[in-house]
One Martini backbone bead per residue (centre of mass of N, CA, C, O) as a GRO file, in nm:
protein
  373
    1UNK     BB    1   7.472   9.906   3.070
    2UNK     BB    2   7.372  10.226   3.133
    3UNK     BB    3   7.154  10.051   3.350
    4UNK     BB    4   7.313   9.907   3.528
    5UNK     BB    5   7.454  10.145   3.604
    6UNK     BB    6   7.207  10.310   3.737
    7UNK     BB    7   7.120  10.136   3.888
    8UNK     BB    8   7.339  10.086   4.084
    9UNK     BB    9   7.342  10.446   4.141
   10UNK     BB   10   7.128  10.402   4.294
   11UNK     BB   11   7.173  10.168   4.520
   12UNK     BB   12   7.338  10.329   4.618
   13UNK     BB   13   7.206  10.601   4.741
   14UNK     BB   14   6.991  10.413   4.904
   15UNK     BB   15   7.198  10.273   5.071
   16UNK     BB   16   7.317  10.557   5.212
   17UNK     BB   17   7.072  10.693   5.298
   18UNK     BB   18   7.008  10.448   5.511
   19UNK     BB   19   7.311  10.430   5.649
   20UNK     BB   20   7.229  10.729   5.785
   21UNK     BB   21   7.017  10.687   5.903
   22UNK     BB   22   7.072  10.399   6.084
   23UNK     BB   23   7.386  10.386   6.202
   24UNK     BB   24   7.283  10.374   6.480
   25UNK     BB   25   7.085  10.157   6.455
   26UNK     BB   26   7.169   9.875   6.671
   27UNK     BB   27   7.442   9.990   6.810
   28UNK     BB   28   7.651   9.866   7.023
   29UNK     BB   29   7.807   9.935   7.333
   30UNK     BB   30   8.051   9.749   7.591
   31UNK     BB   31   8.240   9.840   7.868
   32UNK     BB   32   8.480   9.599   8.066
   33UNK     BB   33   8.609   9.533   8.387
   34UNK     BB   34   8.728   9.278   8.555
   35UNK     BB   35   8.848   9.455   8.791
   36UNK     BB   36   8.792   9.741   9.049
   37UNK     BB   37   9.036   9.565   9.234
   38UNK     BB   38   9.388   9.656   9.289
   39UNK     BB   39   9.698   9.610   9.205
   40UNK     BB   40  10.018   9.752   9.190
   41UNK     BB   41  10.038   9.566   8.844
   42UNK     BB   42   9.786   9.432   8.813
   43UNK     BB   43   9.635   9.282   8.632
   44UNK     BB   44   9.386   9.353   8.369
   45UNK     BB   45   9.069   9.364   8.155
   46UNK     BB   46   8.987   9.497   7.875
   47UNK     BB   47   8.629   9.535   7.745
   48UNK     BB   48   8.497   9.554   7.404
   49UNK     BB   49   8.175   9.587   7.249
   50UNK     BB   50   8.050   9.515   6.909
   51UNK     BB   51   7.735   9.531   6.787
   52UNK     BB   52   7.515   9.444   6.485
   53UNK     BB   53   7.141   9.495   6.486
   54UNK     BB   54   7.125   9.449   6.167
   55UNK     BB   55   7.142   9.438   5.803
   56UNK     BB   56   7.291   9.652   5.804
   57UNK     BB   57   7.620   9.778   5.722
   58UNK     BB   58   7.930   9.921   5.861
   59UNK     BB   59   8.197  10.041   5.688
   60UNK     BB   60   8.239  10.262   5.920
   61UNK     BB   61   8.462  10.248   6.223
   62UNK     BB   62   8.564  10.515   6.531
   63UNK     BB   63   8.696  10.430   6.822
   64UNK     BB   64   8.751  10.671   7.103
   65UNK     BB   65   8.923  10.645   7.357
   66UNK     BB   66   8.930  10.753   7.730
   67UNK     BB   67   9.205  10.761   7.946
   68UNK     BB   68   9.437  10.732   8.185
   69UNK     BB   69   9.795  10.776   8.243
   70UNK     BB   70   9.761  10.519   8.491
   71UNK     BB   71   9.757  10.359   8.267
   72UNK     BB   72   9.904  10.024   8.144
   73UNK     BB   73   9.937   9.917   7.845
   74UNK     BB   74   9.979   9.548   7.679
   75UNK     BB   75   9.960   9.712   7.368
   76UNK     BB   76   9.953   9.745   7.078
   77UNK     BB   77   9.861  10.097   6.942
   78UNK     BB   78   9.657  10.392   6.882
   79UNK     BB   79   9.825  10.640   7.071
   80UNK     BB   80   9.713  10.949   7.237
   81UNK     BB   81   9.897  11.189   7.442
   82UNK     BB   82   9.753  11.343   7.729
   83UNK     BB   83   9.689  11.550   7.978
   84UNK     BB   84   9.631  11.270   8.174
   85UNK     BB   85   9.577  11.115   7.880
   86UNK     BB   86   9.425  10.888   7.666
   87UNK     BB   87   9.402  10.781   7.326
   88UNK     BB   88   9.184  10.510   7.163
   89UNK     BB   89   9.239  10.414   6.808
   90UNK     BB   90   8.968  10.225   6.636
   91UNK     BB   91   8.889  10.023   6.343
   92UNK     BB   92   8.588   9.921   6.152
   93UNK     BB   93   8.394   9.649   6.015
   94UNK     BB   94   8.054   9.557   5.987
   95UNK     BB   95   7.827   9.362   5.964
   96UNK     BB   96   7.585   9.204   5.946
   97UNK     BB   97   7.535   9.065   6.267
   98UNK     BB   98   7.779   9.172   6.431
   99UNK     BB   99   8.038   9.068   6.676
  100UNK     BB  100   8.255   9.274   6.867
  101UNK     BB  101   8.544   9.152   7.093
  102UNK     BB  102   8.783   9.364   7.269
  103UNK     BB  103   9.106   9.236   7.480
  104UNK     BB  104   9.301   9.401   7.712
  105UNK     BB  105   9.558   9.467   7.899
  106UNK     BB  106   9.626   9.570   8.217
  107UNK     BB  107   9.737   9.850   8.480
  108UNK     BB  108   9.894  10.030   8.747
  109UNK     BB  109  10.107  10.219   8.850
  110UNK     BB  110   9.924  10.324   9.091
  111UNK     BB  111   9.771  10.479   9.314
  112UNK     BB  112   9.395  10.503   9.291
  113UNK     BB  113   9.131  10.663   9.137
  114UNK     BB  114   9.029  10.541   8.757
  115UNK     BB  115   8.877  10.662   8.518
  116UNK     BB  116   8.624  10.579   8.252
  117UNK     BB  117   8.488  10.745   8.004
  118UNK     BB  118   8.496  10.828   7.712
  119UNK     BB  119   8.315  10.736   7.420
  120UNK     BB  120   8.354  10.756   7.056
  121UNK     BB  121   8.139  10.707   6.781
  122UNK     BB  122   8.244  10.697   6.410
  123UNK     BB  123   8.049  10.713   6.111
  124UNK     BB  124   7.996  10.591   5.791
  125UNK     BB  125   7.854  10.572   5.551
  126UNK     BB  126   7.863  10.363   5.225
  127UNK     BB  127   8.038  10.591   5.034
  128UNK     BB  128   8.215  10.782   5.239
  129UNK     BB  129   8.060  11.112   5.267
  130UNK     BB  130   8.015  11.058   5.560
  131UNK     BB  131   7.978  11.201   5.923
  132UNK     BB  132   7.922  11.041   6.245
  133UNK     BB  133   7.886  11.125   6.577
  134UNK     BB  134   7.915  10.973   6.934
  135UNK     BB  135   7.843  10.948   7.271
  136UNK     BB  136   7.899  10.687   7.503
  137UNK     BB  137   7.808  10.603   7.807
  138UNK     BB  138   8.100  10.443   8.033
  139UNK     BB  139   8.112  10.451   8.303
  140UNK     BB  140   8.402  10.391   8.497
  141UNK     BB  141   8.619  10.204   8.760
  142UNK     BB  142   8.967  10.180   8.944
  143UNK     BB  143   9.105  10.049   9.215
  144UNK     BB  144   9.445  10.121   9.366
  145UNK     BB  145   9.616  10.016   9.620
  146UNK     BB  146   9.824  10.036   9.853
  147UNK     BB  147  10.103   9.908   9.923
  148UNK     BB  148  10.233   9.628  10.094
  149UNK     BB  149  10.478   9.602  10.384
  150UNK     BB  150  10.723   9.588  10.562
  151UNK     BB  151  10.817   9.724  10.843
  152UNK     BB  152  11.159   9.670  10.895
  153UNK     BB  153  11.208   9.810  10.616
  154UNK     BB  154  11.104  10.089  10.682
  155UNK     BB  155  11.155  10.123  10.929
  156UNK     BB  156  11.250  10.254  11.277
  157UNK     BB  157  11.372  10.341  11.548
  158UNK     BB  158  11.330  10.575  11.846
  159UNK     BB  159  11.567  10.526  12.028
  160UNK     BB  160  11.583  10.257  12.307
  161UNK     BB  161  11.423  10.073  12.089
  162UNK     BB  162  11.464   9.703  11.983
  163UNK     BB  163  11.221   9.601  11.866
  164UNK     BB  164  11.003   9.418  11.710
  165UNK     BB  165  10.807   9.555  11.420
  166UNK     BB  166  10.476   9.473  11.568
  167UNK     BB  167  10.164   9.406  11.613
  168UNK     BB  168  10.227   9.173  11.831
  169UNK     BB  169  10.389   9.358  12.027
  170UNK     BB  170  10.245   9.599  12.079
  171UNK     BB  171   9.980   9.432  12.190
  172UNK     BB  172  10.031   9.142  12.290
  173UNK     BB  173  10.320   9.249  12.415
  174UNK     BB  174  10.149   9.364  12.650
  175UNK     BB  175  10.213   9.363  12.993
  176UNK     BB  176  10.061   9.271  13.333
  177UNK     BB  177  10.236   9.017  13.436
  178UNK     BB  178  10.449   8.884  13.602
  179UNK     BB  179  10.568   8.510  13.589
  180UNK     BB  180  10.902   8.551  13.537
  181UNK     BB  181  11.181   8.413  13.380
  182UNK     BB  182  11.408   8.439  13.130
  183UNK     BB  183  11.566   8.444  12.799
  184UNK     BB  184  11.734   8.681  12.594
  185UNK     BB  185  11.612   8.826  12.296
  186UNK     BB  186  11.665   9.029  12.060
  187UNK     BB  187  11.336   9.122  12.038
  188UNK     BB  188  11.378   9.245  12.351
  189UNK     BB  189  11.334   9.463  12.516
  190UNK     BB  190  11.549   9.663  12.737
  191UNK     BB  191  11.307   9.701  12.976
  192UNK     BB  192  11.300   9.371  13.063
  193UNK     BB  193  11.563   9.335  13.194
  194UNK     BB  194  11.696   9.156  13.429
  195UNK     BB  195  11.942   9.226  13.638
  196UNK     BB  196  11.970   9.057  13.874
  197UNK     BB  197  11.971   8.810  13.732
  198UNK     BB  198  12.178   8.829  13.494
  199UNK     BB  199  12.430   8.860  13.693
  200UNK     BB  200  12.410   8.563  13.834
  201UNK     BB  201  12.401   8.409  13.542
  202UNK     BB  202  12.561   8.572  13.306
  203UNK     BB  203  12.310   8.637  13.199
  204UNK     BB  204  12.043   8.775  12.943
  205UNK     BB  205  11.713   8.856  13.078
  206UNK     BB  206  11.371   8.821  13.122
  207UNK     BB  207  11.053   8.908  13.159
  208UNK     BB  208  10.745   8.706  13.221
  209UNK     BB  209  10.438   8.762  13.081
  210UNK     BB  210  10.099   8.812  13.145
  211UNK     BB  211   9.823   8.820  12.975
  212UNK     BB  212   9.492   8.971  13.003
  213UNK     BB  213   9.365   9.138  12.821
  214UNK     BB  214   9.211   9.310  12.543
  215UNK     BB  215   9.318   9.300  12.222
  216UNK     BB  216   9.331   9.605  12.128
  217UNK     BB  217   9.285   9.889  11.841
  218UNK     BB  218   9.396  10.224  11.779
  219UNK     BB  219   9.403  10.391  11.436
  220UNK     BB  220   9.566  10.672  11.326
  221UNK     BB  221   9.515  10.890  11.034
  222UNK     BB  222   9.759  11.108  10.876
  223UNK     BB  223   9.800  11.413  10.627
  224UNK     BB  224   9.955  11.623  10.753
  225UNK     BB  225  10.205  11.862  10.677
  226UNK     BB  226  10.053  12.172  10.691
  227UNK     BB  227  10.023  12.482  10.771
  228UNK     BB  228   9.832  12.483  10.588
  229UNK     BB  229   9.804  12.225  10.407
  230UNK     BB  230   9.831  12.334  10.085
  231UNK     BB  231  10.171  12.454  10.162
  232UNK     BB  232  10.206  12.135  10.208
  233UNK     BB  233  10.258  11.824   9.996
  234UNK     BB  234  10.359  11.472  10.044
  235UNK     BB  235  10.279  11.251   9.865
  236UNK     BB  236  10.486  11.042   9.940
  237UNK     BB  237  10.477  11.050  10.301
  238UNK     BB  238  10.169  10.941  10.235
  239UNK     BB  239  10.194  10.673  10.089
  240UNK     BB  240  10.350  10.559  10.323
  241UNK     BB  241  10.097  10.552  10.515
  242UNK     BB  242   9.894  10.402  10.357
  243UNK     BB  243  10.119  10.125  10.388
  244UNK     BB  244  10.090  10.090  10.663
  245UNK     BB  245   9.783  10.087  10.724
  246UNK     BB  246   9.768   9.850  10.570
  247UNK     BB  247   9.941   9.643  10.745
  248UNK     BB  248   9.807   9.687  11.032
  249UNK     BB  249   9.526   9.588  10.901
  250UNK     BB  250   9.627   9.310  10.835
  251UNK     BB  251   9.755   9.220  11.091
  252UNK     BB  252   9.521   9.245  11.272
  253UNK     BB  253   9.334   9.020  11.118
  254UNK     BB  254   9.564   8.786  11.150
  255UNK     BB  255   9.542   8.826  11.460
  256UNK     BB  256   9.231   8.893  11.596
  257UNK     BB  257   9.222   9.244  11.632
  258UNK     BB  258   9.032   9.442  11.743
  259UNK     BB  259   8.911   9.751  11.574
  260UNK     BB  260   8.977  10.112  11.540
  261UNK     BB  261   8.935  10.389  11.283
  262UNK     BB  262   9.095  10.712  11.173
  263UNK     BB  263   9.077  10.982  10.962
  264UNK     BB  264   9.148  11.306  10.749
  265UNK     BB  265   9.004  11.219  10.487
  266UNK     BB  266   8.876  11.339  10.205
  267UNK     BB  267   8.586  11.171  10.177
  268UNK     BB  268   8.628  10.975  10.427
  269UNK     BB  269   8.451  10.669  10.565
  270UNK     BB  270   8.674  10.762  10.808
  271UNK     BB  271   8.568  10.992  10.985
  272UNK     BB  272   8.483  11.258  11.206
  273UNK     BB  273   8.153  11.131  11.255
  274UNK     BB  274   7.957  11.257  11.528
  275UNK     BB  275   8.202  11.108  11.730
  276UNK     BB  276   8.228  10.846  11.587
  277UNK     BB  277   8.416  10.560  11.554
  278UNK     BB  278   8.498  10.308  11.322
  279UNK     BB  279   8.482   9.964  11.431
  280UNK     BB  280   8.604   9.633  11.439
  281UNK     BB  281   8.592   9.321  11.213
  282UNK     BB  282   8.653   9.173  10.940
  283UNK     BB  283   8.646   9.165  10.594
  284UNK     BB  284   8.486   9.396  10.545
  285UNK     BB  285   8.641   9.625  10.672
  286UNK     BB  286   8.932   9.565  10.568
  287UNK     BB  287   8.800   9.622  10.258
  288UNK     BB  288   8.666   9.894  10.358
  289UNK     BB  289   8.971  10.038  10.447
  290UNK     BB  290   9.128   9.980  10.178
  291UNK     BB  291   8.961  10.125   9.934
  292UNK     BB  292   8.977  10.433  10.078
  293UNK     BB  293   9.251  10.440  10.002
  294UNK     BB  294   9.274  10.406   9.734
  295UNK     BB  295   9.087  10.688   9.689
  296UNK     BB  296   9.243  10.865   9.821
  297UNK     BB  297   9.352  11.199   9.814
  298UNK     BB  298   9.505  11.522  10.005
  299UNK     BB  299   9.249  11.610  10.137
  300UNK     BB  300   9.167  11.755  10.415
  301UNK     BB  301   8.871  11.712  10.665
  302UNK     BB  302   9.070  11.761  10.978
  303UNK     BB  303   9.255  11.827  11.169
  304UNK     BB  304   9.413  11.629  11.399
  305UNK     BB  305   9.368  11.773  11.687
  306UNK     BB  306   9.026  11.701  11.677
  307UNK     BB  307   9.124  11.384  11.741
  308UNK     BB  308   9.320  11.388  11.980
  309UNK     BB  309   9.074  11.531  12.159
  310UNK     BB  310   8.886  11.304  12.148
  311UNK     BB  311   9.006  11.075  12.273
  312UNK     BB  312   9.040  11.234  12.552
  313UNK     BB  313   8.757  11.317  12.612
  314UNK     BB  314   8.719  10.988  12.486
  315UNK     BB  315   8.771  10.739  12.643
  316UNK     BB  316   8.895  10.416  12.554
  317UNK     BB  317   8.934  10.046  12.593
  318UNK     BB  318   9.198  10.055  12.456
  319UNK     BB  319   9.551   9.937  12.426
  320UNK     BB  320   9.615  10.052  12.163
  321UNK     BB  321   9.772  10.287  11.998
  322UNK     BB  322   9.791  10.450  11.650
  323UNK     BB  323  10.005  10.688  11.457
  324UNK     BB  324  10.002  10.781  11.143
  325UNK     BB  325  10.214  11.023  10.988
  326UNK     BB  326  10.440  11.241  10.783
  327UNK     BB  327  10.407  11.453  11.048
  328UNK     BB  328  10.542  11.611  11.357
  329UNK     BB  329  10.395  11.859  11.472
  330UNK     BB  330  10.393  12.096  11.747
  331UNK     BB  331  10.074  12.055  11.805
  332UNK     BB  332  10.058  11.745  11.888
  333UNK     BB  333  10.224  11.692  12.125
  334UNK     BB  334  10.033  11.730  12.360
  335UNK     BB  335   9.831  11.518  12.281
  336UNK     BB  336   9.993  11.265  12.283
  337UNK     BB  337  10.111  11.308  12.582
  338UNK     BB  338   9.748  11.266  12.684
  339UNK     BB  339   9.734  10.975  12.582
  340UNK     BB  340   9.992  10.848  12.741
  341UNK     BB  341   9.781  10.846  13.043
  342UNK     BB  342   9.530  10.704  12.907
  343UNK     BB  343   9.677  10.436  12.798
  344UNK     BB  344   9.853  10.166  12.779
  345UNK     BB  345   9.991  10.220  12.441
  346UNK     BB  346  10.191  10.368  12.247
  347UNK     BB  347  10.213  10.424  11.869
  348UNK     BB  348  10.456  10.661  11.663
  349UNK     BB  349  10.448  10.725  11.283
  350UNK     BB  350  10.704  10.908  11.123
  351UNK     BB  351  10.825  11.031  10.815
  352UNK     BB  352  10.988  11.206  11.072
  353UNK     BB  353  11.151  11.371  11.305
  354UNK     BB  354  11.021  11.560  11.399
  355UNK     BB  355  10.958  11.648  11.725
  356UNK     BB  356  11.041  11.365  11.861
  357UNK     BB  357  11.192  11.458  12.147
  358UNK     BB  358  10.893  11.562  12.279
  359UNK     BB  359  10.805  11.270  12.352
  360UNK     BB  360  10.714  11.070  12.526
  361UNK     BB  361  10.876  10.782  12.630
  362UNK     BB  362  10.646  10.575  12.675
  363UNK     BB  363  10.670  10.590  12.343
  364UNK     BB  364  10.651  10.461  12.077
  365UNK     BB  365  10.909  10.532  11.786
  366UNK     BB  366  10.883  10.543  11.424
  367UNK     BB  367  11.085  10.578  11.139
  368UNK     BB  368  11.227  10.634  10.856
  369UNK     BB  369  11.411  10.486  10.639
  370UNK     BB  370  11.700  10.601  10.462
  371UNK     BB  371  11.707  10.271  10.388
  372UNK     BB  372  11.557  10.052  10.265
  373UNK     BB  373  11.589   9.659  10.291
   0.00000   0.00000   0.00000
């Protein structure tokens, strides 16, 4: 008897010692993320995979993983809450060439790009006598798109245009020849209505026109709210600007509107670059300047008035320019003014009225409703 108890504390110590030695050998992990572009609460699935590819068992292991803390975890967990991140503790035993993958759901609460770095992995002897840990490389990222707006909901007119708030009336119902009268519907800026036929008719009409050039269009977007930037930075209307250019720029694609974007997002990959517009069409452009915004953050590239002074210097046959602000400063002004002599129509958005009564009336002008529909 206590020769097989003596066996036995060998047979222990030996398998110990190997498992000590061994423990991290043929031990795999790998966590994968189900999509890298969401939508803001779109739900997406993270897995991670632990394989033991040996004959020893590892009778603990403790996984730490290191999230961000805008990500919405939909599962009961051991969570600890830190400055900015999340840490998730899970404990296992594997067998030998046993395979662990745990999936479970998440969420991004708003827009942005956010990474998945650390994970730790911490495994014990055999004896469960000692404790080795270890780093490893798992980076990840996940980029969470700007919300797409109803525009009539978000904005309204300044000043006295009452037409409907949309990237087709901007652009498509942009007249160039007169070709007849209608009857005036809610929809039609009161600057087309004839009077001369509305007073004969006793009811209000409206010029119809033909439209011959090529709808394209010029979409501006800036990020700056004082000067120098870093001493206001408005997040709140600076996000309402992403989801505005969001919305212009999938409207501009489902009207089948050529365009050029250009921001001044720092290290972003429409700024301007060389001097030239980053221009074109299609769903390739369309889903690249979306990810753009999703990952942009608060850090302007250059002057909002460098971007405005290029339009000026090298006039293009853009038939619409848009430019979508979170403040209109008041040295925008003059250029924005230099711009309407040149475009056949401009259209200004801004989350602020400041400076708004300065900007040239052929101008349409919108800013954001105090309490949106």
């Amino acid at each position: 008897m206590i020769y097989a108890a003596l066996l036995i504390i060998i047979l222990g110590f030996i398998l110990n010692n190997l498992s000590k030695k061994y423990m991290i050998h043929n031990l795999e992990y790998k966590r994968r993320l189900s999509k890298n572009i969401v939508e803001i609460d779109e739900e997406f699935e993270i897995s991670s995979i632990i394989e033991n590819k040996k004959i020893l068992p590892i009778t603990f292991m403790q996984i730490t993983e290191k999230f961000p803390d805008s990500i919405y975890y939909k599962f009961d967990a051991n969570i600890l809450e830190s400055a900015n991140y999340l840490f998730h503790k899970a404990t296992y035993t594997l067998l030998p060439y046993q395979r662990i993958k745990r999936t479970y759901k998440a969420s991004c609460k708003k827009r942005g790009r956010f990474y998945f770095y650390d994970v730790v992995l911490t495994l014990g002897d055999f004896l469960g006598l000692d404790t080795y840990s270890k780093a490893i490389d798992s980076s990840l990222q996940i980029i969470a798109l700007p919300k797409s707006i109803i525009l009539n909901n978000v904005l309204k007119p300044y000043g006295d245009y009452y037409g409907d708030i949309s990237v087709k009336r901007w652009i498509i119902d942009d007249p160039d020849h007169i070709v007849g009268i209608r009857e005036y519907t809610p929809f039609d800026p009161q600057k087309f209505i004839h009077w001369p036929t509305s007073l004969k008719s006793n009811k209000l009409m409206v010029k119809k026109f033909d439209f011959t050039s090529e709808n394209t269009a010029l979409l501006l977007l800036n990020i700056e709210c004082r000067k120098p930037f870093w001493i206001e930075i408005d997040e709140n209307k600076i996000e309402k600007c992403f989801s505005i250019a969001r919305t212009i720029i999938e409207e501009l694609q489902s009207e089948g509107i050529p365009y050029a974007f250009v921001d001044n997002i720092q290290g972003s990959d429409f700024s301007l670059k060389n001097n030239n517009f980053v221009s074109g069409y299609g769903f390739s452009m369309m889903n690249q300047i979306l990810e753009n915004l999703g990952k942009a953050s608060f850090g302007i590239e250059q002057e909002f008035e460098l971007i405005l002074e290029h339009v000026i210097s090298n006039p293009m046959n853009f038939k619409t320019t848009i430019i979508i602000t979170p403040f209109l400063l008041e040295s925008y002004v003059e250029y924005i003014n230099k711009i309407c002599d040149i475009t056949n129509s401009i259209v200004l958005i801004s989350m602020d009225d400041e400076n708004l009564s300065k900007i040239n009336n052929k101008v349409l002008i919108f800013t954001e409703r105090s309490e949106p529909i």
